[in-house]
Backbone as a ProteinNet text record, in pm:
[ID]
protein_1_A
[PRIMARY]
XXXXXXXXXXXXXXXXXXXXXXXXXXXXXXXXXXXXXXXXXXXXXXXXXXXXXXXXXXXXXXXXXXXXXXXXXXXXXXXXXXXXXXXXXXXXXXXXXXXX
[TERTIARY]
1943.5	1846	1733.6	1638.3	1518.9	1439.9	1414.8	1334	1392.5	1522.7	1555.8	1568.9	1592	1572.6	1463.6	1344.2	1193.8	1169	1248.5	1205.4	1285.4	1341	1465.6	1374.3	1295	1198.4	1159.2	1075.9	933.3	1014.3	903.6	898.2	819	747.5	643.8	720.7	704.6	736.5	621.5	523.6	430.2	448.7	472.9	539.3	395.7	455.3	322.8	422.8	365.8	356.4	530.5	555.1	611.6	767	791.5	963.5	1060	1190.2	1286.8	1321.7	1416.7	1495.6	1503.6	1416.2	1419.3	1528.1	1588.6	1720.8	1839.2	1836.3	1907.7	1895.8	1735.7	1670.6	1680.7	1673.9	1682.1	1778	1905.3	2045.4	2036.9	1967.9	2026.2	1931.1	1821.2	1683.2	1758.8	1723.9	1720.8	1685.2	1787.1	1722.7	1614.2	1502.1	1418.4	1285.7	1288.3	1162.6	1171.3	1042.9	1006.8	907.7	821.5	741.4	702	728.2	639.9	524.9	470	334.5	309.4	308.8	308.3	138.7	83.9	-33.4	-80.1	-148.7	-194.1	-124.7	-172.6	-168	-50.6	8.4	116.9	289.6	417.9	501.8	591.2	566.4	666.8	851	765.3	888.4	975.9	939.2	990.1	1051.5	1188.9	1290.7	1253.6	1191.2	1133.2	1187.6	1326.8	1392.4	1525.6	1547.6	1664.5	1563.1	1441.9	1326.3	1329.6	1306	1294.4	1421.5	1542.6	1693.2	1684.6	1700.7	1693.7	1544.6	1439.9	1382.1	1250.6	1203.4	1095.8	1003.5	907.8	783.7	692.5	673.9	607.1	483.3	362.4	245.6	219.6	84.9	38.9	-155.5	-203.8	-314	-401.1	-406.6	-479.1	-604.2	-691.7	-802.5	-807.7	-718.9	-657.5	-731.9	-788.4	-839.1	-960.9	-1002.7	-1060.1	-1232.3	-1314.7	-1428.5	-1378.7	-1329.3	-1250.9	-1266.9	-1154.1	-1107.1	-1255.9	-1328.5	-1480.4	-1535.4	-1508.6	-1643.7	-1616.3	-1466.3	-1376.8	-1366.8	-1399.1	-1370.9	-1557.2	-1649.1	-1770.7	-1799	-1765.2	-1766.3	-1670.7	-1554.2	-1511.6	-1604.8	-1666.8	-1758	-1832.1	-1911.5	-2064.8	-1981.1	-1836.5	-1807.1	-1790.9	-1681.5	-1712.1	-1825	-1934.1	-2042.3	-2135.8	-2133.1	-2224.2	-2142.9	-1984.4	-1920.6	-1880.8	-1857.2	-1859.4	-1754.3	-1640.6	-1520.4	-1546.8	-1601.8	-1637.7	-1711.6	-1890.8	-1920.3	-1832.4	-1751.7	-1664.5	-1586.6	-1492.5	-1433.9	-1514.1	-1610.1	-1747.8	-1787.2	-1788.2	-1840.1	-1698.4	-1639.5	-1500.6	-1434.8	-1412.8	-1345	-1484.9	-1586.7	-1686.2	-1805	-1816.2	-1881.8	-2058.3	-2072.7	-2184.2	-2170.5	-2320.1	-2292.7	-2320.8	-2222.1	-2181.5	-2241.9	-2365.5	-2406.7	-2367.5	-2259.8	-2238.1	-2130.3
-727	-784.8	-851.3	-902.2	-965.4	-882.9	-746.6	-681.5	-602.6	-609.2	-556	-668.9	-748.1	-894.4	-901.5	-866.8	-901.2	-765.7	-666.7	-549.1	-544.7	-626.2	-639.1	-642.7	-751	-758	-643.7	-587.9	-490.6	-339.2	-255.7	-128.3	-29.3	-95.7	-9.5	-110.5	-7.9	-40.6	4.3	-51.8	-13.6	-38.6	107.2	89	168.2	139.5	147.6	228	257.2	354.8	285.2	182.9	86.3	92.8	183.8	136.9	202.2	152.6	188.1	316.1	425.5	536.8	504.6	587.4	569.8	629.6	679.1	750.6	633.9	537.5	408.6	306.4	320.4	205.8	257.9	359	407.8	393.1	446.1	426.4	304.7	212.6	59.9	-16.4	59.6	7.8	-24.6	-109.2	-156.2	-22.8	0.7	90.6	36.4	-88.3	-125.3	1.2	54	83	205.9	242.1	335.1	438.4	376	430.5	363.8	493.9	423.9	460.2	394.3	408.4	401.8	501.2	493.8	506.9	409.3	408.2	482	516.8	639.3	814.6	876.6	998	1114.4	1140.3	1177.8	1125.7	1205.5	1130.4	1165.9	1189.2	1182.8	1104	975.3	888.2	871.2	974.5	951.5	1031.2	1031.6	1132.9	1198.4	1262.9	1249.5	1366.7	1454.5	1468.4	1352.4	1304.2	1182.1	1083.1	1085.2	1009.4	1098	1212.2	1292.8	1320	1296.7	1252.8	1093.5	1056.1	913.5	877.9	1001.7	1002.6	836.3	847.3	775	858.2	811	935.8	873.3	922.2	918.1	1009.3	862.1	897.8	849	875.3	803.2	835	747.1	728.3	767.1	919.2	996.8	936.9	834.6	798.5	653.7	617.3	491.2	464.8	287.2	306.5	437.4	497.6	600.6	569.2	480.5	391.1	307.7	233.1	125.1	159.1	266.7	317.4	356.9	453.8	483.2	363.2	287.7	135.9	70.4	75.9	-39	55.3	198.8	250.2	246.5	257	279.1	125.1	-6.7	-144.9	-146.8	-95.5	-86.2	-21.7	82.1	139	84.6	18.7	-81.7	-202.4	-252.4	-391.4	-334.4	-203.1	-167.9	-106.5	-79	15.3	-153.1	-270.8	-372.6	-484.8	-438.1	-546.1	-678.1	-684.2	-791.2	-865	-852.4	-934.4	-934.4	-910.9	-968.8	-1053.8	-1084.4	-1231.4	-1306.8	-1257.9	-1392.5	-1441.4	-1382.1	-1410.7	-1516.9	-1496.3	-1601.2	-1750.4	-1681.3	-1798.8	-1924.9	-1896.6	-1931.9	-2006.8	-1921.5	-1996.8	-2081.6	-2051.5	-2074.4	-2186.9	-2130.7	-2200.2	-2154.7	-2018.1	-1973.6	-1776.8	-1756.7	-1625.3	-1563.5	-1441.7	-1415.3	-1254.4	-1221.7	-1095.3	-1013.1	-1012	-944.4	-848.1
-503.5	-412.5	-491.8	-453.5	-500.8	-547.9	-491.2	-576.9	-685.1	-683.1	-825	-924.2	-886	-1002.8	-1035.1	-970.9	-1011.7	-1129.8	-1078.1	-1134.3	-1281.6	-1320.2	-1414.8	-1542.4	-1551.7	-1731	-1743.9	-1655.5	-1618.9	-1695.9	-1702.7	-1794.5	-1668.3	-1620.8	-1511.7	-1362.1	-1242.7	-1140.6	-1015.5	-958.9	-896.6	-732.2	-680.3	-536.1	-431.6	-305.8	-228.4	-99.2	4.7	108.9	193.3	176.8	240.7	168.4	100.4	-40.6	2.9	53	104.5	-2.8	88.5	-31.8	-130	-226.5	-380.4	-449.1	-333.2	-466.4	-455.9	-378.2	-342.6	-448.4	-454.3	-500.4	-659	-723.5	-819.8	-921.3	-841.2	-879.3	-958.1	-876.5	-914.4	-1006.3	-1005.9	-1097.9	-1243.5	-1302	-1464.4	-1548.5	-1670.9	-1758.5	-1833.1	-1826	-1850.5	-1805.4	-1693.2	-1615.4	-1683.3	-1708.1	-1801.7	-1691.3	-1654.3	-1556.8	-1414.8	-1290.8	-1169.2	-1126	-1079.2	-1043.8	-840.2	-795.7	-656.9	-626	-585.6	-507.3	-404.1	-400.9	-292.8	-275.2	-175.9	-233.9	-220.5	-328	-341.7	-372.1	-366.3	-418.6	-305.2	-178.2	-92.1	-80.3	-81.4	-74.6	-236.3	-339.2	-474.7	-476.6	-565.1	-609.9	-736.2	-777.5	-898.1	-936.3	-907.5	-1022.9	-1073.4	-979.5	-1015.6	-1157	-1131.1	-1181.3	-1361.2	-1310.7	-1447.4	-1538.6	-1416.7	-1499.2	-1579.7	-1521.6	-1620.8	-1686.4	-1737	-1803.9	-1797.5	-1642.3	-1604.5	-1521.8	-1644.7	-1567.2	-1433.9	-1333.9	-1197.4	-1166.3	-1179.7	-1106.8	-972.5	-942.4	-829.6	-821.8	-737.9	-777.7	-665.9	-660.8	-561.4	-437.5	-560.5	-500	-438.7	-442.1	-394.4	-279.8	-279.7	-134.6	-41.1	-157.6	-11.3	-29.5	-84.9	-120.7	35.1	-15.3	81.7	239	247.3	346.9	458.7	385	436.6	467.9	412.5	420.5	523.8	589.2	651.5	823.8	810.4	899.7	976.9	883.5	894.5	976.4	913.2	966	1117.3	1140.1	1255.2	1395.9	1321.3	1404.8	1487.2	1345.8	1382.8	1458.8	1461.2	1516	1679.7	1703.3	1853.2	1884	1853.3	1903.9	1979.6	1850.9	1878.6	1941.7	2059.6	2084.9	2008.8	1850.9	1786.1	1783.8	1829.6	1890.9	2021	2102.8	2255.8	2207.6	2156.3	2116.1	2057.8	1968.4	1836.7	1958.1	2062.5	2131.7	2238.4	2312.7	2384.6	2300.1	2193	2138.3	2067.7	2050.7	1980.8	2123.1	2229.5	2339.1	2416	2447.8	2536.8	2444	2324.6	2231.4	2299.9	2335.2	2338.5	2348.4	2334.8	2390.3	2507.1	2518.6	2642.7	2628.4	2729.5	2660.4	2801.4	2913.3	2976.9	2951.5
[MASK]
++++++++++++++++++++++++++++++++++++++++++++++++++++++++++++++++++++++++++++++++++++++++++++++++++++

């Protein structure tokens, strides 16, 4: 597939919340990849003794996103508490504001 062709040069393989069965995807990985790197917290979706058989070591990066995550949930707040897609929406279709 395409992502094993991309993954073919590479030594490190950096996967996210989203990676089909890794013991699928594994099988077929390049003996190039040395290490993966799974983003966010924990190794659920990793086989990581099939991983520790063919001798590629597996992290992941606990704190991933959670700065972010607080900042983005804190801004959602302030956007429904102060209706801020009901104006964008008034002003965008209406081309004024609409404070009812």
């Amino acid at each position: 597939s395409d992502l094993l062709a991309r993954l073919s040069p590479t030594t490190v393989a950096i996967i996210g919340v989203n990676i089909p069965n890794t013991a699928k995807l594994l099988s077929k990985l390049p003996g190039s990849i040395k290490v993966i790197v799974k983003y966010g917290v924990g190794y659920e979706k990793v086989d990581v003794d099939l991983c520790r058989r063919r001798g590629i070591e597996v992290c992941y990066t606990p704190d991933y996103g959670t700065n972010t995550v607080a900042d983005h949930t804190v801004a959602l707040l302030f956007a429904a508490h102060r209706r801020l897609l009901t104006f964008h929406k008034s002003i965008v279709e209406n081309h004024q504001w609409n404070f009812k």
